[in-house]
C-alpha positions, 0 to 999 in steps of 0.5 A, spaced: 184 818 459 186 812 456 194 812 453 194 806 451 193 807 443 194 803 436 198 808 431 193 810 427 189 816 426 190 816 419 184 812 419 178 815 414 171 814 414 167 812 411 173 807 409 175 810 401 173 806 396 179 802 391 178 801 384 174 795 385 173 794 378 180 794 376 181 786 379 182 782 375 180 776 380 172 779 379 167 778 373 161 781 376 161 788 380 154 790 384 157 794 390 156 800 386 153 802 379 153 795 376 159 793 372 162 787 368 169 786 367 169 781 362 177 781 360 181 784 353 172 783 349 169 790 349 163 791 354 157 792 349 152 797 352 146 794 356 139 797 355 135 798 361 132 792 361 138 787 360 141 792 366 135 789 370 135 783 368 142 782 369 141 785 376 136 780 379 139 774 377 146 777 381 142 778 387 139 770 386 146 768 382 146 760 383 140 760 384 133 759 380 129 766 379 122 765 375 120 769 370 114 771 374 119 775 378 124 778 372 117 781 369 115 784 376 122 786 376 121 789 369 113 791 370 111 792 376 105 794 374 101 792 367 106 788 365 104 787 356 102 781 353 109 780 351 111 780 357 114 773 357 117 774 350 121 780 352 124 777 358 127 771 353 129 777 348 133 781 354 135 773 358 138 771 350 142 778 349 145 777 356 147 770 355 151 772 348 153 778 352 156 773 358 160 768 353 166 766 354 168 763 347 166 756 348 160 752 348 159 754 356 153 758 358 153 762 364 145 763 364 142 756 364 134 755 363 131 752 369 123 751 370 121 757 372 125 761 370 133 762 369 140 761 374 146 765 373 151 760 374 157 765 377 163 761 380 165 763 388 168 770 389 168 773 382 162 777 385 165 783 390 159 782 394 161 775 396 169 777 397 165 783 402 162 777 405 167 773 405 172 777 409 166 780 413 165 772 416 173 772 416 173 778 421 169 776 425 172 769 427 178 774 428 174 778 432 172 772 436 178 768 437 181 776 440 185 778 435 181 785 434 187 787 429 187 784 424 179 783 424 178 791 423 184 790 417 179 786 414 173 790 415 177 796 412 178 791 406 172 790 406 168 796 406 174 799 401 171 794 396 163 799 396 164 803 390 158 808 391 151 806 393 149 799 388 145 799 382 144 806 381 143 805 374 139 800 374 131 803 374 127 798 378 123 799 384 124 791 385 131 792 386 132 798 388 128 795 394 134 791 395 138 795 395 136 797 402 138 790 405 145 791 401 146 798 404 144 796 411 149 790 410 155 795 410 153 800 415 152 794 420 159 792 417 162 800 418 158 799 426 163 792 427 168 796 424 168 802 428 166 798 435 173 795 434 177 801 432 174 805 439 176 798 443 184 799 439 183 808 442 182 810 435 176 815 438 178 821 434 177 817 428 170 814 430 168 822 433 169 824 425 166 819 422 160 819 427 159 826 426 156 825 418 153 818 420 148 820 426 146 825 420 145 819 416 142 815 420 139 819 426 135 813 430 140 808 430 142 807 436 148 803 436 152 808 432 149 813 436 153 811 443 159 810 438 159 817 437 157 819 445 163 814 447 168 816 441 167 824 443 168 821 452 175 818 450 177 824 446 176 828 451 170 832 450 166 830 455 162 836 454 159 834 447 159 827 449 152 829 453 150 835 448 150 828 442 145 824 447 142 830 449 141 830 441 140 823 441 134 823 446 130 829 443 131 825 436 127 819 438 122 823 442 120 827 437 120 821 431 119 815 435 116 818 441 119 813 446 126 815 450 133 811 448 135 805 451 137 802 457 145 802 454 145 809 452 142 811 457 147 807 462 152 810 457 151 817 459 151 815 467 157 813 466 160 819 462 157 823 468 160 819 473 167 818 469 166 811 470 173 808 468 170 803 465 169 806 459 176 807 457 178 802 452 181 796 455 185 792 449 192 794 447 194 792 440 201 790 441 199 785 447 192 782 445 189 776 449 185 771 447 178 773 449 171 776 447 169 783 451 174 787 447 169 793 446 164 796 451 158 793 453 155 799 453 155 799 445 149 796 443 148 792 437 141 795 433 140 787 431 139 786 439 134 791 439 131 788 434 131 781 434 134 780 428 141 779 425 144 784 420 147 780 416 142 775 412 141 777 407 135 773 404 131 776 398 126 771 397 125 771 390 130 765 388 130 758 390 137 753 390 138 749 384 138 742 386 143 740 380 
């Protein structure tokens, strides 16, 4: 098997949060349960409602969000009659809530609804995404190194699911574009980590995701390739074999061709499969992970990482 390493199994998987909420740089934090850091000023408690409000103009900051959606957001069903009065009420408590000291507002009135104006980086998903484009540019410029450092930074700013304290099935909803961003992101990151020989890492962390996540088949080939070059050759077959009664049963189709290209070529020990990148003399190119790793937004037919609500439209101010 492959020798050629970098030196770090000391990985951890999922990457462990930091205490995102302690830097000062950010005001808004989303990537976990719904947090505000406004400085040396006490934090007054949110009632439920303003917490749902203020999660959707998050998700739609600079951008228009109608009343009609923060009522649906509020009351998905039967909303009162004073629907429109009670989104004022909670719009105005956050805006008191938000004030800096000067005359600034943070929550605009534009028609049809409210903009949450934020300055760029001062909510943590914007930096997740910022160094999640960073790394991959890193990626395609061939410096796999310092691409899965910044995806490790990045998936260390997720401090638990998102708005776990915010009771709304409108957000909840797209809680799950959120959580299916970061998972593509772990999928990204371990792709690189495998390309770097760090597979004992990626086999552990696979063995909890695949539970997760069963049928998705890019992280299933992870953790197949990962098990192959630890080794492990016997439980790389037994995981497809899993993998292949998994989507029998709940799809009723068998897996891919790349997964099925994978186990042919665990079977006939393909040299191929081995990683090819040493850390400490990276070349410029783009074929750094095995092609036999298929990515689920090529199965699909859309990309993982658009992140597009629907509810809001840009101001044009």
């Amino acid at each position: 098997m492959h020798t050629n390493r970098a030196p770090t199994q000391t990985l951890s998987y999922p990457v462990p949060p930091t205490d995102g909420c302690a830097d000062p740089s950010l005001t808004f934090f989303i990537l976990g349960p719904l947090h505000m850091n406004l400085g040396p000023r006490k934090l007054p408690r949110c009632t439920p409602r303003q917490r749902i409000v203020l999660a959707a103009l998050l998700l739609e900051r600079n951008r228009i969000l109608s009343t009609e959606r923060l009522i649906d957001a509020l009351w998905p069903m039967d909303p009162p009659a004073t629907a429109r009065a009670q989104v004022h009420i909670c719009v105005s408590a956050l805006r008191r809530m938000l004030a800096d000291g000067t005359a600034r507002e943070r929550i605009h009135t534009v028609a049809p609804g409210y903009l949450l104006e934020v300055p760029e980086g001062r909510v943590d998903l914007d930096v997740f995404n910022r160094l999640i484009a960073a790394a991959r540019a890193d990626r395609e410029r061939g410096q796999q190194v310092s691409a899965v450092s910044k995806l490790h930074s990045a998936l260390r700013l997720w401090r638990g699911q998102p708005f776990t304290d915010v009771g709304s099935d409108v957000i909840q909803a797209a809680v799950v574009g959120l959580c299916d961003t970061r998972l593509s992101a772990l999928e990204e990151c371990m792709d690189l980590d495998l390309a770097l020989g760090r597979h004992e890492a990626v086999a552990h962390a696979a063995a909890g995701l695949v539970t997760e996540h069963p049928l998705r088949e890019r992280l299933r080939a992870q953790q197949i390739l990962a098990l192959y070059r630890s080794g492990r050759t016997a439980d790389a077959l037994a995981a497809y074999r899993r993998t292949r009664d998994d989507f029998v049963r709940e799809l009723g189709i068998e897996p891919g061709m790349r997964l099925r290209e994978l186990e042919r070529a665990i079977l006939n020990h393909d040299p191929a499969l081995a990683p090819s990148v040493n850390p400490a003399h990276q070349k410029p190119h783009r074929r750094d992970v095995p092609e036999t790793v298929p990515k689920d937004h090529e199965l699909s037919g859309r990309s993982p990482n658009q992140l597009n609500f629907g509810w809001g439209r840009p101001s044009s101010g």
